[in-house]
C-alpha positions in Angstrom: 18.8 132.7 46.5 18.5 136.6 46.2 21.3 137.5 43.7 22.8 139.8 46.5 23.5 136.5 48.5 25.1 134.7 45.7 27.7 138.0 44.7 28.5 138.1 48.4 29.3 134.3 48.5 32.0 134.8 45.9 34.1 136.9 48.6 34.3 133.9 50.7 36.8 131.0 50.4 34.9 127.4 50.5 36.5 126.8 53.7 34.8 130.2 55.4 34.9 130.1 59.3 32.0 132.8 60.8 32.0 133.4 64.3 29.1 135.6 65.7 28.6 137.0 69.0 29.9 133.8 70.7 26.8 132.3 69.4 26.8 131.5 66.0 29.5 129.3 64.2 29.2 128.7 60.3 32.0 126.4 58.4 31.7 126.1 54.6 30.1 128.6 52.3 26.2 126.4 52.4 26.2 127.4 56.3 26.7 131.0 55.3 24.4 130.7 52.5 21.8 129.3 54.9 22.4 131.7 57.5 21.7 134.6 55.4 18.8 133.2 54.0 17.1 132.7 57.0 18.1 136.1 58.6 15.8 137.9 55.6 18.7 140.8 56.0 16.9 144.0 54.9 18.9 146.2 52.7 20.8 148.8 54.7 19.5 152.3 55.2 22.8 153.8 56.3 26.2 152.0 56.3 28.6 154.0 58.5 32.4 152.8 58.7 34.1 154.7 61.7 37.0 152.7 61.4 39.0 150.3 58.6 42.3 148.9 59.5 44.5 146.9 57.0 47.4 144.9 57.6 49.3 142.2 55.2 46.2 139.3 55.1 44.5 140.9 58.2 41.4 143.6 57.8 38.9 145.1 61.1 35.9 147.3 60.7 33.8 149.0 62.8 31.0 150.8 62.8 26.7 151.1 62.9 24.0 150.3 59.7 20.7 150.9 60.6 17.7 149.7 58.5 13.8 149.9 59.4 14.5 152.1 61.9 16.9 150.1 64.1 20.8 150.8 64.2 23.4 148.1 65.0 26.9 148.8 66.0 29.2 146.3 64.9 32.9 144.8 64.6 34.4 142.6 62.3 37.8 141.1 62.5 39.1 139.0 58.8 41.4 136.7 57.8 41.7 136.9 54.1 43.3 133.6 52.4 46.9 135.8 51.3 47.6 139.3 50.8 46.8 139.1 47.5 44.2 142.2 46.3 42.2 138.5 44.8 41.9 137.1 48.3 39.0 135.5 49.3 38.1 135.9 53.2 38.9 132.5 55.2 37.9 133.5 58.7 35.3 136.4 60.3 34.7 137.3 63.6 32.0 139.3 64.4 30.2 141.2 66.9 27.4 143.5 67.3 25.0 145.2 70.2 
């Protein structure tokens, strides 16, 4: 596993629940970790946050990342375990076009 991968995995509680685009449904951090794997993400060209909204255990981002020439908007709704600053994330839901 690319070393990326595994830092990325320590933000995640064991009991992670991904929902993407109403198609994709990973439970447990080995479905993430398999997931990424077999997206062979590319690292990012730009990473552009338009918005970031914070509330108690509750966190939203939106914005576009563009690699290889291709630019994806996205938004991400998380559930983070407390509202501790140590909190690992317990639930995504994410979307993109």
């Amino acid at each position: 596993m690319d070393s990326n991968f595994a830092k990325i995995l320590t933000f995640f509680a064991d009991d992670i629940h991904w929902h993407i685009s109403h198609e994709i449904n990973l439970h447990g951090l080995n479905d993430v970790e398999r997931y990424l794997v077999s997206k062979e993400i590319q690292p990012a060209a730009i990473l552009t946050l338009k918005y970031v909204l914070t509330h108690g255990k509750l966190a939203a981002v939106n914005g576009e990342i563009s690699y290889k020439g291709k630019t994806v908007r996205f938004s991400d709704f998380y559930e983070f375990s407390s509202a501790s600053s140590k909190a690992k994330i317990k639930k995504i839901t994410s979307t993109s076009h």
